[in-house]
N, C-alpha and C positions, 0 to 999 in steps of 0.2 A: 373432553378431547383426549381420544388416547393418546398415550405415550407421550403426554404433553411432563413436562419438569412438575416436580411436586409442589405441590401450591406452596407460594409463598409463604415463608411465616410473617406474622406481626413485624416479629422484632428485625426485618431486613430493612425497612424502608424508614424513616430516612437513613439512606446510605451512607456512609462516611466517604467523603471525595479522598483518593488518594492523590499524594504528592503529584505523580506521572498527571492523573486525571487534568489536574488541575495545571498542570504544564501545558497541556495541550489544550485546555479550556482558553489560556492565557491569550495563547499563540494565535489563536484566530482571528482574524478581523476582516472588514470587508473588502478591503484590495484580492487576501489571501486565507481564503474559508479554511479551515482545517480542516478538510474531509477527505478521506478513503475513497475514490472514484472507480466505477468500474463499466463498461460495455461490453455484454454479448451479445452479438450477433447468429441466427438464426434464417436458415434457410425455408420455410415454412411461417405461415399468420400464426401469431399470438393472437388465441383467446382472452380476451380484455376480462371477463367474469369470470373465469378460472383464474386467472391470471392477478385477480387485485386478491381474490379470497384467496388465495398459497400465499400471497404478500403478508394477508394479515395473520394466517396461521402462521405463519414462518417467525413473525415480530410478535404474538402473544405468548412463544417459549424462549424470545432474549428478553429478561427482566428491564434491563438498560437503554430497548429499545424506543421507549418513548418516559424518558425522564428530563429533568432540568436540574440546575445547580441550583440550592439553596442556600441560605447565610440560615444557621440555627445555634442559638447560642456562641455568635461570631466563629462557628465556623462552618466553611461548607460540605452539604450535602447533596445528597442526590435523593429528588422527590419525584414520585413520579405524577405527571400531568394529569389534570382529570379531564378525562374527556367520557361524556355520555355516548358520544351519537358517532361510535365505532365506524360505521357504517356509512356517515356522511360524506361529502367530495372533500369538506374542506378539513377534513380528520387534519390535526395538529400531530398527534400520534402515530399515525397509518399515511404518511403522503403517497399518493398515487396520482400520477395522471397517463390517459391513453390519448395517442393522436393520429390519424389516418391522413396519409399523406399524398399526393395525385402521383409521387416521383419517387427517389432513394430520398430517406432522411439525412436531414443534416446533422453529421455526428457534433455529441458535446454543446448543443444549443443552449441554452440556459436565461437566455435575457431574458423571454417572455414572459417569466415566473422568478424575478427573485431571490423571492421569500421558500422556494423550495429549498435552499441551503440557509436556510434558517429556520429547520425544525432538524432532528437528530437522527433522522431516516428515512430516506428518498428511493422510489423507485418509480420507474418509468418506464411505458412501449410505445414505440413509434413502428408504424406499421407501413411501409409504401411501395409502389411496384419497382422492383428490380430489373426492369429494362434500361434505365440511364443510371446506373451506377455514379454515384460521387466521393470524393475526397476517400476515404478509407471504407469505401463499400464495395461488396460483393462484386467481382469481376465476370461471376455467372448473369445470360441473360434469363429474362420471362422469369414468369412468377410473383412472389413477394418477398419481400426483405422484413425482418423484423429485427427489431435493435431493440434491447434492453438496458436501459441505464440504472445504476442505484450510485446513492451518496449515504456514507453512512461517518459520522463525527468521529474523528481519531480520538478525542475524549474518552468515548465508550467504547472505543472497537479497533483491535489493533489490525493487518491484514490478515491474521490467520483464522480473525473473528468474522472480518468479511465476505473471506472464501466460506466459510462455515455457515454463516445466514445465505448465501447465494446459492449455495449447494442444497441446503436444506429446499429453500424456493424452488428449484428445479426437478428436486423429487417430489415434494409436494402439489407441483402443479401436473407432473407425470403422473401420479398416484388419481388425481382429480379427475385428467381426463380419460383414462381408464375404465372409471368407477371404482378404484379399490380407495380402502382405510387410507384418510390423509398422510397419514404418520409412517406409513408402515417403511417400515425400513431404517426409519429413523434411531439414532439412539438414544438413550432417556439422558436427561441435562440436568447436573447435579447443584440446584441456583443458590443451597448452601457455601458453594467451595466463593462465591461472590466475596464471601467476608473474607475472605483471604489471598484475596488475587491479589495483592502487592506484598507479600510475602518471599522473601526473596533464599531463602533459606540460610540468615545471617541472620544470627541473633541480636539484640538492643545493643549489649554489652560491647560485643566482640566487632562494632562497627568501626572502632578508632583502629583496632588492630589491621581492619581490613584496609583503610586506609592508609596506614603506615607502608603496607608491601606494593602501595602503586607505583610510586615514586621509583621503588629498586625494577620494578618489573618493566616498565615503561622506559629506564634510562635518561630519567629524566623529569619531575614533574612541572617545567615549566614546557614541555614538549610543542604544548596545541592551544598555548597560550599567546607566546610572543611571538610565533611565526606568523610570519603576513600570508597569508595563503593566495595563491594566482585568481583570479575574477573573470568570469566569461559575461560575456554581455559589456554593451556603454552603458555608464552609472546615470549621463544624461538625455536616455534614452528613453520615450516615454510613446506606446503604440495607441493609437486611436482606439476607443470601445473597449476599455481591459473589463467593464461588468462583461460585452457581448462575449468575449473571446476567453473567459472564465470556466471551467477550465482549459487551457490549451494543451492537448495533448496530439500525439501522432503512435503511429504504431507502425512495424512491419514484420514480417516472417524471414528468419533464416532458412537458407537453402538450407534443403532434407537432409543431405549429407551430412553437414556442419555439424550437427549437437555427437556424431557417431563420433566424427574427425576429434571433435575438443575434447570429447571423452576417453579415446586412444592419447591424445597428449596430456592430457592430465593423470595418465596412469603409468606415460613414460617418464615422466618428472618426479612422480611418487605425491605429486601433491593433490588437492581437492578441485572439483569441478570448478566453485566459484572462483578459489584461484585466480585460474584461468579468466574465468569473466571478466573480475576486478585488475587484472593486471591487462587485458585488454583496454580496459577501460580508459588504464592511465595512460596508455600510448594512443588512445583517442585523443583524449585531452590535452596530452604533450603537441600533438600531430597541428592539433585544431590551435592554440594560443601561438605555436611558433609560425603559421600563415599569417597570423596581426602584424609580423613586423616586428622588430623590434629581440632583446637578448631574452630568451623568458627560461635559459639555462637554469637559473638559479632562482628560479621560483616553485614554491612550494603547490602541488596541490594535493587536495586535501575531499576525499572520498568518505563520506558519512553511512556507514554501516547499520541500519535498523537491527538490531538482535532479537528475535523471539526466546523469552525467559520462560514458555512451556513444560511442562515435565509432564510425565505419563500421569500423576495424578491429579491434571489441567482437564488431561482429556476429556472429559465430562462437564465442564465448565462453559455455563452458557458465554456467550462474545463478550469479550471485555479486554481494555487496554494491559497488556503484558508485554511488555519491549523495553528495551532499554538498547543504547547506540552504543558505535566504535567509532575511532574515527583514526583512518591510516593517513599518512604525507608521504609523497613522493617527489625525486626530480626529475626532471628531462635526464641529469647526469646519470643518475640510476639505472634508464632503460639501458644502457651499455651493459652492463655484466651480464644481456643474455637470460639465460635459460635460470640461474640461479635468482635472476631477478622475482620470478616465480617461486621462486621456493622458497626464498627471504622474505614473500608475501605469507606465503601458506605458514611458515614457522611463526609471524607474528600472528596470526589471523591463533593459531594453535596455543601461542603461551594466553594469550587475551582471555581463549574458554578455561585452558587447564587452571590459571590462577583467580580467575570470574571476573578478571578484571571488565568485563561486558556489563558488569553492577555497580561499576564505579560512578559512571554517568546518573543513574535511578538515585546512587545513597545521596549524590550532590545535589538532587532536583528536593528529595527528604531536607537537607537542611536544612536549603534556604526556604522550603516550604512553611519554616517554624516561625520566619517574621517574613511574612505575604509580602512586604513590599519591596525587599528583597529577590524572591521571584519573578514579581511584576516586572523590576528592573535587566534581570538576567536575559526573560525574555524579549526585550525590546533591546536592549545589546545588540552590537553587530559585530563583537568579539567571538574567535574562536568559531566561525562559521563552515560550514566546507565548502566546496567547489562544486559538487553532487552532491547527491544522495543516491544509494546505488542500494537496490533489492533484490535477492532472490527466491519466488513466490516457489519454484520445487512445480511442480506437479497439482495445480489448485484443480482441475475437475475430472481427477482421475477415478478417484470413490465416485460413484453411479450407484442407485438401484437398480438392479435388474429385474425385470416380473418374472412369474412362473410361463409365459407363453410367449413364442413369438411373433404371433398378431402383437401383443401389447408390446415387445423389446421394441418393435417398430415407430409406434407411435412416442417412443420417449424424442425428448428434445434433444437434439443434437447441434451442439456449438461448432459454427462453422470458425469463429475468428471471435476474436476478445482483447481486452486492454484491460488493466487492472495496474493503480498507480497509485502513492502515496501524496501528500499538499505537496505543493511547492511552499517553502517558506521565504520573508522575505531577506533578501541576503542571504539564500541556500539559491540557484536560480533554476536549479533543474533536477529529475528525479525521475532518474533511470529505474525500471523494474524490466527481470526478465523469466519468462513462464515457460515450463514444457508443456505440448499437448499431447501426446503418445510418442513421438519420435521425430517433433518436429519444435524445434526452440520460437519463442515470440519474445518481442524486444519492443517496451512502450515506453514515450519519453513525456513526462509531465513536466512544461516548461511554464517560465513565469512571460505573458505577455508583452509586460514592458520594456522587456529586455531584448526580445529576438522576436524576428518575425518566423511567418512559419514556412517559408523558404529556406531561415535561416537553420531551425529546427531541424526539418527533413533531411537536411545536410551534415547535421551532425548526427542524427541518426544515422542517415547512410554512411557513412565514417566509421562508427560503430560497430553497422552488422560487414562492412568490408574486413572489418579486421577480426571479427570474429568468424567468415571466411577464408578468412587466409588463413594459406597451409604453413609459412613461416610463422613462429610465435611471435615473433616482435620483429616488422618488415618497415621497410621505408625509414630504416634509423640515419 
């Protein structure tokens, strides 16, 4: 296969599970799958045989993409699965299914199958006619709707590894129906730099040192330990079908304008785009807990920041877990100072990168990774949890192939609408992500089922994209 990554050597597999890996391996269970989730929508049928072979070329250049954890020598590995019969339905390695539907599909389905969240890599088309449009379907009538789902293990794949396999998919199935070279366009995947993806650019030695300056940098090192953080959702609260409603998520579009607007304010404040995002956020949240009733002044929430640990020479690195978290607190008292409120986000958000404190979270998950049951414990904790978890995906399907002609520019796939979200975990209950598409912002909420209904959800979404609407920065105080 052209331009496929250079064949494996020997000595990669069995893999050494890193720390992260292995955090996120933990964290799974069947209430709360740990999986990367994502839906594109298309205006136009998907070809089901074009469409499973781009799946499987796309997963034969991530190494990761069909492995499993092994115990070798007490400790874990990553081995990969054998599977003969590449090519069969019920592939362990290559999950694929296609479904033709009389109507619009029901987004986020998942009962009927499953064992499809329990293999390392999921994709899926549902194909149905787009005259009765449902739940977050196409508002266009006639024609067909085609919906593409993938689940891919936070284990092996962080989101920027996500959008990387899904984009790969999309030119490669573009390149297919064309007739040109599968690959072409692609860039070659370096499956060497794998030994080294939890490399954090700290050496062994100098790790107590880096420890040492959290404490001064942070103000505090029992910061986001003994704070009680505010809770959304009832704890005794428990929805019918949480397999059916697995994942639950929702999605909607900000008006056009908006992403122009929050970009002209983020540039009068002098601070950064997400900024803005994240301090919306927290007067969502302040907004939402002060309608329960009750003083929630003085309660802390508490915003969980996914960090991408990439560097320029990742870029060649086939999908694999690279993140490491922040975690900001805020009060209702806080939203008062205004406009600086924003910039006392963006100046913490700034010493976090400039001191790396965004490595403190990874070297902690290394320690306790050194006596496993330690770990096991950490993750099953409901200490030190946040309120969110809040993402910013940037721009995921902006790189496109383009062909040499424009018959062929034509037939490329074009995303009408998408969602793309991190697990919900449990005692995290929700997990904000939000995407650019050219000049138009998208906002998807992954919530945990048992906790809110999806009236309840939609509501706090529309909360959300009000306030990131509004031309006041912080309204309704």
């Amino acid at each position: 296969m052209e331009n496929k990554p250079q064949e494996l050597p020997k000595e990669l597999f069995p893999l050494l599970m890193s720390s992260m890996e292995k955090y996120h391996w933990y964290d799974s269970s069947q209430t709360h799958p740990n999986f990367i989730f994502g839906r594109l929508q298309f205006k136009k049928r998907i070809d089901p045989s074009i469409a499973r072979k781009a799946w499987i070329l796309a997963l034969e250049r991530q190494p990761l993409a069909g492995v499993e954890p092994r115990k070798i020598n007490r400790r874990w590995h990553w081995v990969p699965e054998v599977d003969d019969e590449v090519e069969g339905t019920d592939s362990t390695t290559v999950g694929f299914n296609y479904h033709e539907c009389e109507s619009s599909p029901e987004p986020w389905n998942f009962e009927e199958y499953p064992s499809r969240l329990a293999i390392s890599s999921h994709l899926e088309i549902r194909v149905g006619d787009a005259g009765e449009p449902t739940g977050n379907a196409l508002e266009a009538r006639g024609g067909y709707l085609s919906m593409v789902y993938f689940a891919v293990h936070h284990s092996i794949c962080d989101g920027a590894g996500a959008i990387l396999v899904v984009n790969e998919w999309l030119t490669i199935y573009a390149n297919l129906e064309i007739g040109r070279s599968a690959t072409e366009g692609l860039q070659r995947l370096e499956t060497e730099r794998l030994k080294v993806r939890n490399y954090l650019g700290i050496l062994r030695w100098t790790y107590l040192k880096h420890l040492l300056k959290q404490p001064v940098a942070l103000f505090g090192a029992t910061k986001f330990i003994f704070r009680k953080t505010a809770e959304l959702g009832a704890k005794d609260r428990t929805a019918g079908g949480i397999e059916r409603l697995y994942p639950a998520i929702v999605g909607r579009w900000v008006n056009d304008d908006a992403l122009e607007r929050l970009s002209l304010e983020s540039r009068q404040l002098d601070v950064t785009l997400n900024s803005i995002f994240i301090g919306r956020l927290f007067v969502t949240l302040t907004k939402y807990r002060a309608r329960g009733g009750g003083n929630h002044r003085r309660d802390w929430i508490r915003i969980i920041l996914p960090i991408n640990i990439r560097d320029m020479s990742d870029r060649r690195m086939p999908a694999a877990n690279r993140t490491t978290i922040v975690q900001l607190d805020r009060r209702q008292d806080d939203l008062a100072s205004g406009d600086s409120f924003y910039q006392n986000l963006d100046r913490e958000i700034r010493i976090i990168r400039a001191w790396q404190l965004d490595k403190i979270f990874i070297i902690c998950i290394r320690l306790l990774s050194t006596f496993e049951i330690l770990l096991r414990r950490m993750v099953k904790s409901q200490k030190s949890r946040g309120t969110v978890v809040f993402t910013n995906l940037g721009e995921p399907f902006r790189k496109r192939v383009k062909s040499r002609s424009r018959q062929a520019d034509a037939r490329l796939l074009e995303i009408d609408q998408f969602d793309l979200v991190g697990p919900v975990r449990e005692g995290t209950p929700m997990n904000f992500a939000v995407a650019r598409h050219g000049n138009r912002l998208r906002v998807s909420l992954h919530y945990d089922a048992r906790l809110f209904s999806v009236d309840e959800a939609q509501d706090l979404l529309g909360s959300y994209i009000d306030q990131l609407q509004s031309d006041a920065l912080i309204s309704g105080e």
